[in-house]
C-alpha positions as CSV (number, residue, x, y, z in Angstrom):
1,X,-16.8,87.0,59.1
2,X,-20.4,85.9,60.7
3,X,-21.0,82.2,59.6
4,X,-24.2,83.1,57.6
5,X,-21.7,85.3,54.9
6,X,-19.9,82.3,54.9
7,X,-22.2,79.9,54.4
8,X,-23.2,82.2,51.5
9,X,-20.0,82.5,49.9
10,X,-20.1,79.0,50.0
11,X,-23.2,78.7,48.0
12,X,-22.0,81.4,45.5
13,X,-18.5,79.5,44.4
14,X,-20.4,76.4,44.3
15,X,-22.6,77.8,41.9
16,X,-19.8,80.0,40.2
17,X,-18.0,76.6,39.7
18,X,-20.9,74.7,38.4
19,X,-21.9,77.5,36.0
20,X,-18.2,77.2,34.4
21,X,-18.1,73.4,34.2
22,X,-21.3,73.7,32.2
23,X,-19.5,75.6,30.2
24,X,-23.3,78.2,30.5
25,X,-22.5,82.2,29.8
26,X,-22.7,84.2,33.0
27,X,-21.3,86.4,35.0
28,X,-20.2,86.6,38.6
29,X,-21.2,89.6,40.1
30,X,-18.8,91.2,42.7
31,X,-20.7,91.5,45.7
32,X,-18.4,94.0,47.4
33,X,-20.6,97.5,48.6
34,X,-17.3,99.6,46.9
35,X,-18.6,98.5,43.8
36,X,-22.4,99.1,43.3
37,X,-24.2,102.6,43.1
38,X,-26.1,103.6,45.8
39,X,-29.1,102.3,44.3
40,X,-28.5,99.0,45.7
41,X,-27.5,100.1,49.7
42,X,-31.1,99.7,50.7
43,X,-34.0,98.6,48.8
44,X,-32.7,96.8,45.7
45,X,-31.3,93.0,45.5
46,X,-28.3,92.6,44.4
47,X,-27.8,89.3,42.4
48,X,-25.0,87.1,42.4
49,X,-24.9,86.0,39.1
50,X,-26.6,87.3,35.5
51,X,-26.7,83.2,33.7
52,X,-27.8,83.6,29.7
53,X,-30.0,80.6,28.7
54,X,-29.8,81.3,24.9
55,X,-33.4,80.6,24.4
56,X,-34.6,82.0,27.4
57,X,-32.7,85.2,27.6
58,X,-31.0,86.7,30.6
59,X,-31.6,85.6,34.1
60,X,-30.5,87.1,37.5
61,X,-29.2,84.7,40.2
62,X,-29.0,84.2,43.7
63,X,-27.5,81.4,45.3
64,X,-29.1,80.4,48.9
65,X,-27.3,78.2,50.7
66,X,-29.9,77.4,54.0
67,X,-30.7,74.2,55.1
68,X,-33.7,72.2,54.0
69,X,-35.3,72.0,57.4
70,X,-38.9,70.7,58.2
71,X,-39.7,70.0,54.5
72,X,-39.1,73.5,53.7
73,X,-36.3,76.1,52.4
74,X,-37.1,79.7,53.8
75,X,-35.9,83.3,52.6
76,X,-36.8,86.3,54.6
77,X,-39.8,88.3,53.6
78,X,-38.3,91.7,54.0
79,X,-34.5,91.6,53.1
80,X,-34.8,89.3,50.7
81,X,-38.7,89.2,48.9
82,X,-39.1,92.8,48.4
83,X,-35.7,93.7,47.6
84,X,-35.7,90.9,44.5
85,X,-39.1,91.9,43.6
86,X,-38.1,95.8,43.3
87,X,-34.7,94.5,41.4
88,X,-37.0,92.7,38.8
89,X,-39.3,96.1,38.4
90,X,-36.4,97.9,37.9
91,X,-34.2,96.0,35.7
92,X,-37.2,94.3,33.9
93,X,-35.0,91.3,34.5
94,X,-35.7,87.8,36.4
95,X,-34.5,87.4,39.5
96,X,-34.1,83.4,40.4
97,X,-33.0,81.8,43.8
98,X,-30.9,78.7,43.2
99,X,-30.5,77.0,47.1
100,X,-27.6,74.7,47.4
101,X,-28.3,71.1,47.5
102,X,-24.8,68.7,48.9
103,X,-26.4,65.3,49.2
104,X,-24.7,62.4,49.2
105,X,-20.8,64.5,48.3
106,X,-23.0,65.2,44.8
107,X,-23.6,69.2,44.3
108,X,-27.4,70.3,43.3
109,X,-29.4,73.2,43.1
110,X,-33.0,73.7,44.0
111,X,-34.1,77.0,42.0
112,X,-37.2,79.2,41.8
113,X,-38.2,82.3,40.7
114,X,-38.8,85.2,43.1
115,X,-42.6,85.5,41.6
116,X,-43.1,82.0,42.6
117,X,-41.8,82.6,46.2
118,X,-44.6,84.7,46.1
119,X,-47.4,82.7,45.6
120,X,-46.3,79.6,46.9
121,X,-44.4,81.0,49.7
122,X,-46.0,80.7,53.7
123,X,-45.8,83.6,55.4
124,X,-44.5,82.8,59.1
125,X,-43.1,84.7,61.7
126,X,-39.6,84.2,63.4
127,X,-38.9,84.2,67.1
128,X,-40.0,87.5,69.6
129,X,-39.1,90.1,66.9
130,X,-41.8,89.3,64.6
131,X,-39.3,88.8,61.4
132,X,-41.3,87.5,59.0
133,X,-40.2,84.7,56.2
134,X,-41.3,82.8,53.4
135,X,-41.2,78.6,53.7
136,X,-41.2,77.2,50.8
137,X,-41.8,73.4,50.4
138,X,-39.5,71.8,47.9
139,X,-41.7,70.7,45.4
140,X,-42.5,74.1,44.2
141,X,-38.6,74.2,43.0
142,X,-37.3,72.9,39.8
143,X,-34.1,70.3,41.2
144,X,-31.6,71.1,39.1
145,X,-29.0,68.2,38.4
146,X,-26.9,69.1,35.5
147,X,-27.1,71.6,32.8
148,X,-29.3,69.9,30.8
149,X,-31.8,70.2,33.6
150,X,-31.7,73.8,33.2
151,X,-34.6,73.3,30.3
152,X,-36.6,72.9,33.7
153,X,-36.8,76.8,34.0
154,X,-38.7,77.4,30.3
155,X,-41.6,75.5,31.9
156,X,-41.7,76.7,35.5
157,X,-44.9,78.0,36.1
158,X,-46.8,79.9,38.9
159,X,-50.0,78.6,39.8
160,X,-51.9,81.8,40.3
161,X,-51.5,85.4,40.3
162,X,-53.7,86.1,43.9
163,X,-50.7,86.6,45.9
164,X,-48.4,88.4,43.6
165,X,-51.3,91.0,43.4
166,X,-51.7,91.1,47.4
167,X,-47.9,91.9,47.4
168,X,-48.5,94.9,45.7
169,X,-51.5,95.9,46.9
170,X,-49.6,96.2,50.3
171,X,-46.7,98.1,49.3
């Protein structure tokens, strides 16, 4: 198993296991390719968790579990990004990224939504193939301490629709 699956798995039991000792209402969503359609081999993200906020509604989940490096987390433009995007357009559902936070032995999240990625997200390229990614500085990220905190997502707002209209302009 490469070490970025694992650090992912990592990431989704943590979160599996905070979600429970909340005592929230989700599900874990088996991540195994056996047991999705076909819609989901290619351009459609699969979650890792659906989380129901009673007064919110239903939220899709993905844990992240990359190191805060250089004042920024970062998620991959093309694998990630688009995939969560076309996941939201299809399922009319939000699509969050909670990033795993192990400071001091104490377990946190760092969450945002994928249209905030969007517009708060710097485009950058990676190494000689040109893979491009999203950094994303913490302070656009609700820091999610306890379940209470969770109230954090009602209010989490995107500054500005410019960029989540250039995304689609360019599709």
């Amino acid at each position: 198993m490469s070490a970025i699956i694992e650090q992912g798995r990592i990431a989704e039991n943590a979160l599996n296991e905070w979600l429970s000792d909340a005592g929230l209402s989700y599900t874990a969503i088996c991540q195994s390719a056996d047991t999705f359609a076909r819609l989901f081999s290619g351009n459609v993200k699969r979650p890792d968790f659906l989380v129901l906020l009673e007064s919110v509604g239903l939220l899709a989940v993905d844990a992240k579990n990359y190191a805060y490096s250089g004042g920024v987390y970062t998620l991959e433009f093309e694998a990630e990004l688009r995939k969560s995007l076309t996941f939201e357009r299809l399922f009319r559902l939000p699509l969050w990224y909670a990033y795993y936070d192990m400071t001091d032995e104490v377990t946190s999240w760092y969450w945002i939504s994928a249209l905030k990625v969007i517009e708060v997200g710097e485009v950058r390229t990676r190494g000689d193939n040109g893979l491009k990614f999203l950094a994303i500085r913490r302070e656009h990220f609700e820091h999610i301490k306890n379940p209470s905190d969770l109230s954090k997502l009602y209010t989490h707002r995107l500054p500005g629709t410019a960029n989540i209209a250039a995304t689609v302009m360019q599709q």
